[in-house]
N, C-alpha and C positions, 0 to 999 in steps of 0.2 A: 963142259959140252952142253949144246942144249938144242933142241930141235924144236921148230916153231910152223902153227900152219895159222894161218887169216884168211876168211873167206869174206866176201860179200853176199851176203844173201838175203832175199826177201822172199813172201809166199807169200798166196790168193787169199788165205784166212789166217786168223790168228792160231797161230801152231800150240798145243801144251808142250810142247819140249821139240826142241831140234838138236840130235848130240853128236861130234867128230867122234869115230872110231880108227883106233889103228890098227894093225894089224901086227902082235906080238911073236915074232918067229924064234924065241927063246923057249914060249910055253903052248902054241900055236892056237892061241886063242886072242879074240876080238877084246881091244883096252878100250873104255871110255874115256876122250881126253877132255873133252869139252863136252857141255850141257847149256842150252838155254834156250828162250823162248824169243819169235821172232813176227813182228807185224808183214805189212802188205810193202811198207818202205824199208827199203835198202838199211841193211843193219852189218856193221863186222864181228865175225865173231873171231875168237885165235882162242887157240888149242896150243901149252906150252910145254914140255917138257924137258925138266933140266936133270933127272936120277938115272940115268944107263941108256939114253936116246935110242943107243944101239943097238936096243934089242928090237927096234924096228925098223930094222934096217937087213935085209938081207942084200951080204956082199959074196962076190965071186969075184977073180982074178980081172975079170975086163968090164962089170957092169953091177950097177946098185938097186936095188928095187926096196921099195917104199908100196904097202896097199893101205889104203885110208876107203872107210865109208863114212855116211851120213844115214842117220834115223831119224825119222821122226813119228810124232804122235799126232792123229787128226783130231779135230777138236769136238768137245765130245757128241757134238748134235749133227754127227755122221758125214757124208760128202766126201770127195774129193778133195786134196789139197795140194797144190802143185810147188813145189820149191825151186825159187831158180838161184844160181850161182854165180854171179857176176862175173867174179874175178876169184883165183886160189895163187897165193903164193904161200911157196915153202920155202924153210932154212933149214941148214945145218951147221952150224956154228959149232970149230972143233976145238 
């Protein structure tokens, strides 16, 4: 099994850290899946997990849900930093 997310993303400054969070409904707390640092041009990041996907995955008889965030760090000489997100695709591959 392995669950995959890819984003496009780029932002106004050079970010210290941009990282995918999922959301673990086994321990009900936020996983870090992905980490990394991202210029003003377009960059993919993917976030993969192949060890119990399913733990973030809440199912019920007729629908799935899935909560994913993003964090970031501004860089250190203060401002504003705006992140935009092109494109998100996910998987779940069983």
């Amino acid at each position: 099994d392995q669950f995959q997310c890819f984003l496009e993303v780029s932002n106004t400054h050079l970010l210290q850290y941009l990282q995918i969070e999922f959301h673990n409904y086994q321990t009900g707390l936020w996983d870090r899946v992905a980490l990394g640092s991202y210029s003003t041009s377009d960059g993919v990041m993917e976030a993969t997990v192949t060890t119990n996907p399913g733990r973030y995955i809440q199912t019920s008889p007729n629908t799935r849900e899935m909560q994913a965030q993003l964090r970031w760090t501004a860089p250190s000489g203060g401002g504003l930093t705006e992140v935009k997100v092109d494109e998100a695709v996910w998987m779940l591959r069983p």
